[in-house]
Every structure is written in C-alpha cells, then in structure tokens.
Legacy VTK file of the C-alpha trace (Angstrom):
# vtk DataFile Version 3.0
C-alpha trace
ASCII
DATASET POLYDATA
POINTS 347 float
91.169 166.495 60.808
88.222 164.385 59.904
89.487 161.181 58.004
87.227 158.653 56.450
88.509 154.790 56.127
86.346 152.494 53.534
86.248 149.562 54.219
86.975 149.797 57.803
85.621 146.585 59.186
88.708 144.782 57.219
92.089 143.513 58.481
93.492 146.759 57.205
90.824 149.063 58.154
90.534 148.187 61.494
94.246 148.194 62.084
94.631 151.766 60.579
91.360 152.725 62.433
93.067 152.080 66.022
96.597 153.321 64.330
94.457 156.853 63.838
93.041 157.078 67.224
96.190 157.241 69.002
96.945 160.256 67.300
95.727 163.771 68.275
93.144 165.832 66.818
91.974 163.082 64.114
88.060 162.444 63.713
87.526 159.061 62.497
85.125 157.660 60.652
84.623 154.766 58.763
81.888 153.096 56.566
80.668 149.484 56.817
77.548 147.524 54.909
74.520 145.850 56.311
75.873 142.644 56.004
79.127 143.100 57.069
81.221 141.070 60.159
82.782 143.554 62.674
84.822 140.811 64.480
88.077 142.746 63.395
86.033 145.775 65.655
85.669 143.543 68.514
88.599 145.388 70.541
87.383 148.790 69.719
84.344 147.640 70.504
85.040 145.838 74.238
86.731 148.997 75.079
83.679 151.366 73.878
85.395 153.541 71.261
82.587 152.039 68.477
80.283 154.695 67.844
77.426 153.876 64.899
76.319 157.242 63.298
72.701 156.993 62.031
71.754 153.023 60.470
70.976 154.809 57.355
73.921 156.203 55.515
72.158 154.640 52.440
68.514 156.441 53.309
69.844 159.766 54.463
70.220 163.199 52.621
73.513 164.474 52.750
71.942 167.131 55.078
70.609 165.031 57.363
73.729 162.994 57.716
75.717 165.851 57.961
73.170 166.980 61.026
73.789 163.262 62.409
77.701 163.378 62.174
77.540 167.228 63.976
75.205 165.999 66.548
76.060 161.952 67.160
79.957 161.866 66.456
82.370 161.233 69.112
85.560 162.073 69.381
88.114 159.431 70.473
85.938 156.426 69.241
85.882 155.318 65.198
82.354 156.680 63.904
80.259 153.862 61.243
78.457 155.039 59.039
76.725 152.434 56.608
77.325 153.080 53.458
77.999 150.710 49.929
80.292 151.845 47.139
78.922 150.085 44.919
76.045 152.613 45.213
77.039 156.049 43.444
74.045 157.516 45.586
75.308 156.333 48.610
78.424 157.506 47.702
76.883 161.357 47.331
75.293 161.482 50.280
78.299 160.008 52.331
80.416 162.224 50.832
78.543 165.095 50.910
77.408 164.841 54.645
80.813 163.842 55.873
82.746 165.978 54.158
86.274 164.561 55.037
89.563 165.957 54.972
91.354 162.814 53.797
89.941 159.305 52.771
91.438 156.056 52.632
89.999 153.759 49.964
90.545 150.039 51.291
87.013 148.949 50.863
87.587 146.225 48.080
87.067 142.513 47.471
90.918 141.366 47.826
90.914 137.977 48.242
93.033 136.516 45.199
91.282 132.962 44.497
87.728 134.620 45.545
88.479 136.642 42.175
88.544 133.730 39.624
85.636 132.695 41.261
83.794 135.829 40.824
85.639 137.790 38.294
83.241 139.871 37.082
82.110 141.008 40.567
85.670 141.402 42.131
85.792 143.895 38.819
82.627 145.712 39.122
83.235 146.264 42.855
86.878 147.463 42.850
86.706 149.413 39.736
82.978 150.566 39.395
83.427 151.370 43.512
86.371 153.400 42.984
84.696 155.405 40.197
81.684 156.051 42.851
83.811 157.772 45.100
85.828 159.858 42.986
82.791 161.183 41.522
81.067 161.680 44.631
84.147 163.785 45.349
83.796 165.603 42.537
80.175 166.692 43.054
80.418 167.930 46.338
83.182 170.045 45.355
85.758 168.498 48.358
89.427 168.710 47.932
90.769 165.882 50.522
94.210 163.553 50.250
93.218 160.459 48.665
94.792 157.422 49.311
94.284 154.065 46.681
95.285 150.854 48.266
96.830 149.372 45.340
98.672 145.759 45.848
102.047 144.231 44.735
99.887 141.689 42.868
99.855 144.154 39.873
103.216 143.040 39.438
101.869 139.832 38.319
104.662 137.977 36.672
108.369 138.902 38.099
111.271 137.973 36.053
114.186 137.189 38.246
116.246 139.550 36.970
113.628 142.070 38.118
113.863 141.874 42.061
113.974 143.659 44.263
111.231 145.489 42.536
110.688 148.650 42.092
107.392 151.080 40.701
108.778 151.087 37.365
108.647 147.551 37.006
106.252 146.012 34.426
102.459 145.702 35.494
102.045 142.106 34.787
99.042 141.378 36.657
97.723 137.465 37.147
94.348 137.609 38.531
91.073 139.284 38.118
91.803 140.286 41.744
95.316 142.032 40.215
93.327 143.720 37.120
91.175 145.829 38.971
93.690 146.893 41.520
95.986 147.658 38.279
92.702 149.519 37.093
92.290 151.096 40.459
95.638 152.841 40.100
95.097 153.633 36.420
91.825 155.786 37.247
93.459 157.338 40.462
95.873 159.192 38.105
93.664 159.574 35.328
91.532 161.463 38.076
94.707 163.102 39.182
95.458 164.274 35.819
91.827 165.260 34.369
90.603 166.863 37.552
93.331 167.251 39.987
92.419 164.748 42.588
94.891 164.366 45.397
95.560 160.621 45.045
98.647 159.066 46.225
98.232 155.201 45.462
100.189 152.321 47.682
101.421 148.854 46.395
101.689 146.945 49.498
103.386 143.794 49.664
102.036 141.152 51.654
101.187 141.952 54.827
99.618 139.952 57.684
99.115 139.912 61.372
96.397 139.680 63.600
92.613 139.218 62.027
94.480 137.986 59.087
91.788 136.551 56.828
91.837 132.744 57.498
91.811 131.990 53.492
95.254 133.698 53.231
98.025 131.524 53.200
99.863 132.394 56.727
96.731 132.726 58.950
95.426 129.405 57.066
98.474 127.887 58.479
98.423 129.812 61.599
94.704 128.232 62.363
95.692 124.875 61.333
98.131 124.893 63.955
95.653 126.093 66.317
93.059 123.540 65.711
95.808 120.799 66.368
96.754 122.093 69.435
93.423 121.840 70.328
92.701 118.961 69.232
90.006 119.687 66.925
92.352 118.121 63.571
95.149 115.346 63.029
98.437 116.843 63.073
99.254 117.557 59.824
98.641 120.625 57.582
97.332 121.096 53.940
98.834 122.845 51.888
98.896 124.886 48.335
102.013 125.621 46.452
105.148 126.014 49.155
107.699 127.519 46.543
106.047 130.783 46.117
108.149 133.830 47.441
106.753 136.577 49.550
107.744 139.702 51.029
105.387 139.847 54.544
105.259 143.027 56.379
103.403 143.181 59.712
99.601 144.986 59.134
100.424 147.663 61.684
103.558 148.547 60.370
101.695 148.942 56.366
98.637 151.117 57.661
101.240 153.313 59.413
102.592 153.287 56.088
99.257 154.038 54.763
98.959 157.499 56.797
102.493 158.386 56.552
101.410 157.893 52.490
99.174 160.920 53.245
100.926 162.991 55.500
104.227 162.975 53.185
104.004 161.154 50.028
103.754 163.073 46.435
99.637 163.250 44.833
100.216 161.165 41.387
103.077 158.856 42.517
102.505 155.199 43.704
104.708 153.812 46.165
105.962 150.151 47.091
105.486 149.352 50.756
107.319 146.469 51.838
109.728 144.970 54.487
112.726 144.129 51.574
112.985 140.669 53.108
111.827 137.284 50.570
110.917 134.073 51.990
109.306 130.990 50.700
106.197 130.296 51.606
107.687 126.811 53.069
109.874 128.953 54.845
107.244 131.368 56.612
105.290 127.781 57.517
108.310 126.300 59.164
108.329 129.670 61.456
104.582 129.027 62.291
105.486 125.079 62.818
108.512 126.432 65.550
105.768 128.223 67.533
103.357 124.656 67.521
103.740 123.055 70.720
103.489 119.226 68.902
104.550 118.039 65.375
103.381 118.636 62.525
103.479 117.003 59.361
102.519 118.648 55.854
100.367 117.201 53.106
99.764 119.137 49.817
95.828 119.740 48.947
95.191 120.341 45.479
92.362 122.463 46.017
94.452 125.130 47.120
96.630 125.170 43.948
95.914 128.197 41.914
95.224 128.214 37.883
98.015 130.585 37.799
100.010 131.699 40.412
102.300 135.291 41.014
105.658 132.950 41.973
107.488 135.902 43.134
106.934 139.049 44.996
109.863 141.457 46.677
109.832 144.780 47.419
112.229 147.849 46.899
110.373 150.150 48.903
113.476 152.844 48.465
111.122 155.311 47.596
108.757 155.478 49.570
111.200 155.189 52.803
113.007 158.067 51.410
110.291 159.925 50.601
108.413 159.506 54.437
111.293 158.214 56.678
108.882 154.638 56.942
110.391 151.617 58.256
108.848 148.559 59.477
109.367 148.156 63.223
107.760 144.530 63.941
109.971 141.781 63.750
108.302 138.291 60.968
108.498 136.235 64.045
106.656 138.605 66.003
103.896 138.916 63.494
103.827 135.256 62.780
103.616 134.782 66.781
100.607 137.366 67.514
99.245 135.872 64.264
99.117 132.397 65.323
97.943 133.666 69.296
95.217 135.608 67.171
93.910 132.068 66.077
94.328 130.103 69.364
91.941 132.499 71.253
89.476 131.657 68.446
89.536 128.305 68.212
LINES 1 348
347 0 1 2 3 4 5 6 7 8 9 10 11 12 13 14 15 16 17 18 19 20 21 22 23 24 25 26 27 28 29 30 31 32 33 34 35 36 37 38 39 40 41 42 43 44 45 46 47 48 49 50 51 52 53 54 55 56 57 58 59 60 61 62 63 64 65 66 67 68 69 70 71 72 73 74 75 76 77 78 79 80 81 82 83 84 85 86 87 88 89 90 91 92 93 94 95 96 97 98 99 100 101 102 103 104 105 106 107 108 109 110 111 112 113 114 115 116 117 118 119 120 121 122 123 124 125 126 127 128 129 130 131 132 133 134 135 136 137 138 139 140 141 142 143 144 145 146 147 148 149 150 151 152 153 154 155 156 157 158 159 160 161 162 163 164 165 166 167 168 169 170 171 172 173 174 175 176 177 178 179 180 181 182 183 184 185 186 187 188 189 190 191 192 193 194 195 196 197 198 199 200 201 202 203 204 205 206 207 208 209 210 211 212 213 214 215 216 217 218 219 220 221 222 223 224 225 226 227 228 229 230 231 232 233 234 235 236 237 238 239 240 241 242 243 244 245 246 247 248 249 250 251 252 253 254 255 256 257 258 259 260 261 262 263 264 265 266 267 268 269 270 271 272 273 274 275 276 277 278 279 280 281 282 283 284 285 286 287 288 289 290 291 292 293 294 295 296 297 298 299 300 301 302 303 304 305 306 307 308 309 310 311 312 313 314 315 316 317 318 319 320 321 322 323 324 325 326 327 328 329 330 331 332 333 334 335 336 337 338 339 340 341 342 343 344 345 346
C-alpha cells in the first residue's frame, strides 16, 4: 500500500508518518516545501528512516518522478517529495508520478489567530489547495481513500444545550481558520457526490502532544514552564482567555484515528474524533503547573485575547468509535507530561 501524507513535516504529519511505519507492507511518502522546518522529522531523521526522493517534485514530469519513486524509494523510511499545493501543476505531476493508494490531506495553514492575520491566505491555501489535489486526482484517473482533516473549530459557536456534540450539530464556524476547514469538508462531499471521490473527512478535537506548535495554547504554557525552570524567564506565565473549554486528545492517539478513518470509516461521512473529556483551559494549565518543579504565578496578556473566541468545544465521538472500534489510549497527564519534556529538551 503506497500512502501519501501532505503536509507531513507538521505535528500531525509526522506523528501519523511514524504511526504508518510500524505497520506492515505500507510505503510512505510524504510531501514537504522548500521552505519548510523538518524539526518534527528530527527522530525519523537521527534514526535514518528520512529518505528525500528527487529535490524537484515541482520541476519533474510525472514520468520522471514516477522513474525516481521506482528507483530511489525505500521501504521502511518516510519518502519527501517536494511538492506545493498551492500549485495545481505540482499537484499533477505529484499525483501522477506517485500514484498512491490512499492520501491524507493535512497540509494546511491551521493556526487559528495566524488566520485573522492572514485571512485571505489561510483561505486561498486551505481551500484553493484542496481543490488542487482533488483535481489532480481526477486527471490522472486514480481511485485512492481520501482522507480531509477537518477540525472541531467548524463548530464555531456551541450552545450549551448542544454538548457533547455531535456531526449534526450546527456549523457555526468563528475564524477564517474555521471557514475554510468548513469549506474543506463542503468540497470533499461535493467531490464525493459529483465524481465519486472516496473522501471520508475527520473533525478532530483538540489534540496536542509532543512538537505541539509553541503558539497553541498548551505547548505555549508547556514552554513557559520550561524557560522558568531554566531560568531563562521570571516565574510567572502569560496568559489569553483561561475560561475556554477544550476537549484534548493526545496527537498519537488522533492520527491513529486518522488511519483507522481510512481503513473503516464510510466515503461521504465526517466523523468527530475526540477523547469525550472537557476541561478549562485554567484547568489543563494547573496540570502543566503540577509537573513545574518551582511556582508559578499567572498574569493575563492581552495580546493573546482573541477578537472572537470558540468558548466551547466537546466531543461525542459515538460514531466514529462505533463505526472503527477507536479509543484513545494516552492518559491528559501523560500527554501534558511528554508535552512539557518535549519543551525542556529544547530550551
């Protein structure tokens, strides 16, 4: 089975990269661009399982790539191939060459206050991206299992009467960042529909862990903590808005989620992926501040406040858990623990 990740260099990505390699008979590959970081790699690469097809997924025919992935390939390691989705040509020829059996679409820009910043580009690249792939499905005539990594952020605003949520909940979305995943889905079964695509579309709750972005909430927190301990800040943390609810499920957990989306889930249907568990985000700190080997006081910033902010997020993932037999197997505090030993080696 050859699978293709997008967006592989990301939290996600790499996690569901080294998730695939364990199991048998799975070619991975997984496309990056010129300018992006592979620190999330830095594992796969220390132990040698990085294997960079080619520096030209964006200059190469489909034939010659397709010579390059028969030739240069390795089995057992996760295969780059550069490649931009913002480039429908790109798209072709990655598509086309590769020729995967099943792709997972993460590749996005999914960081929420990054998308009032840059609304029309968060748009353009999650929407206009998507569009690029599908169609460079389309052309080459490929059948594979699709799967759209869609985000409880859709959900926007959550009336409390509507929790735990489920998938027939109201699409309320909040953000530029929530519009185009709300999009995302939209055109995945509009594809589904028009031209029988085999998408199957994921609304994953928060989830965190290791190589946790250090702009999201929890690993913000989780450096913070580190930097005190090392000295390198006064002991206190900034902070946003505390009274937000969030349903956190480790990152290794959701990508397992992510295949299992694939291997069992229904083509058309979207499915919640989430632990079932709500917590404050004062709560989730005061876990972090437990692990801190000093104290800690907290100070708000207002620069983290957000013009509007999704106040509460928590999953019914029913159906999805009936529908693959997924559960989540890592414990908050374990998650919040590796997360926060993530950040003191990096310090």
């Amino acid at each position: 089975m050859r699978i293709l990740i997008t967006g592989v260099t990301g939290m996600a990505g790499s996690h569901l990269a080294e998730y695939a390699l364990t199991l048998p008979g799975v070619e991975v590959f997984g496309t990056y661009r010129w300018r992006s970081r592979t620190d999330n790699l830095h594992d796969l690469i220390e132990a040698g399982k990085v294997n960079r097809i080619a520096s030209g997924g964006n200059v190469l025919s489909a034939e010659q790539l397709a010579r390059w992935v028969q030739t240069e390939a390795k089995s057992g390691h996760l295969n780059l191939i550069l490649a931009d989705i913002s480039d429908p040509s790109s798209m072709r020829r990655l598509i086309a060459g590769l020729r995967p059996d099943r792709i997972f679409h993460l590749a996005a820009q999914s960081f929420v206050p990054s998308s009032w910043d840059s609304p029309a580009q968060t748009l353009e690249l999650n929407i206009i991206g998507e569009v690029n792939l599908f169609e460079a499905i389309r052309e080459a005539g490929l059948d594979p299992l699709v799967h759209v990594a869609g985000s409880s952020e859709e959900y926007g605003l959550v009336l409390p009467n509507e929790v735990p949520i489920k998938e027939t909940n109201l699409l309320r979305p909040l953000s530029p960042y929530a519009v185009s995943k709300v999009a995302q889905e939209e055109l995945a079964w509009q594809y589904h529909r028009s031209f029988g695509l085999r998408a199957v579309v994921t609304r994953a709750f928060n989830h965190t862990g290791p190589r946790r972005g250090e702009f999201f909430v929890e690993s913000s927190f989780a450096k913070q903590i580190a930097q005190i301990e090392k000295g390198l800040k006064e002991p206190v943390i900034e902070v946003g808005d505390l009274a937000s609810k969030r349903d956190w499920t480790d990152v290794r957990d959701t990508v397992r989620g992510y295949w299992l989306a694939l291997e069992r889930g229904v083509p058309g249907e979207a499915y919640n992926i989430g632990s079932g568990t709500c917590r404050t985000v004062e709560e989730m700190l005061h876990v972090l501040l437990k692990l801190a080997d000093r104290r800690i006081d907290i100070r708000v910033d207002p620069s983290r406040l957000r013009p509007s902010d999704v106040t509460l997020l928590w999953s019914d993932s029913t159906k999805f858990r009936n529908q693959t037999g997924w559960q989540p197997e890592i414990s908050f505090e374990t998650t919040m623990q590796d997360l926060l030993d993530y950040w003191r080696c990096r310090v």
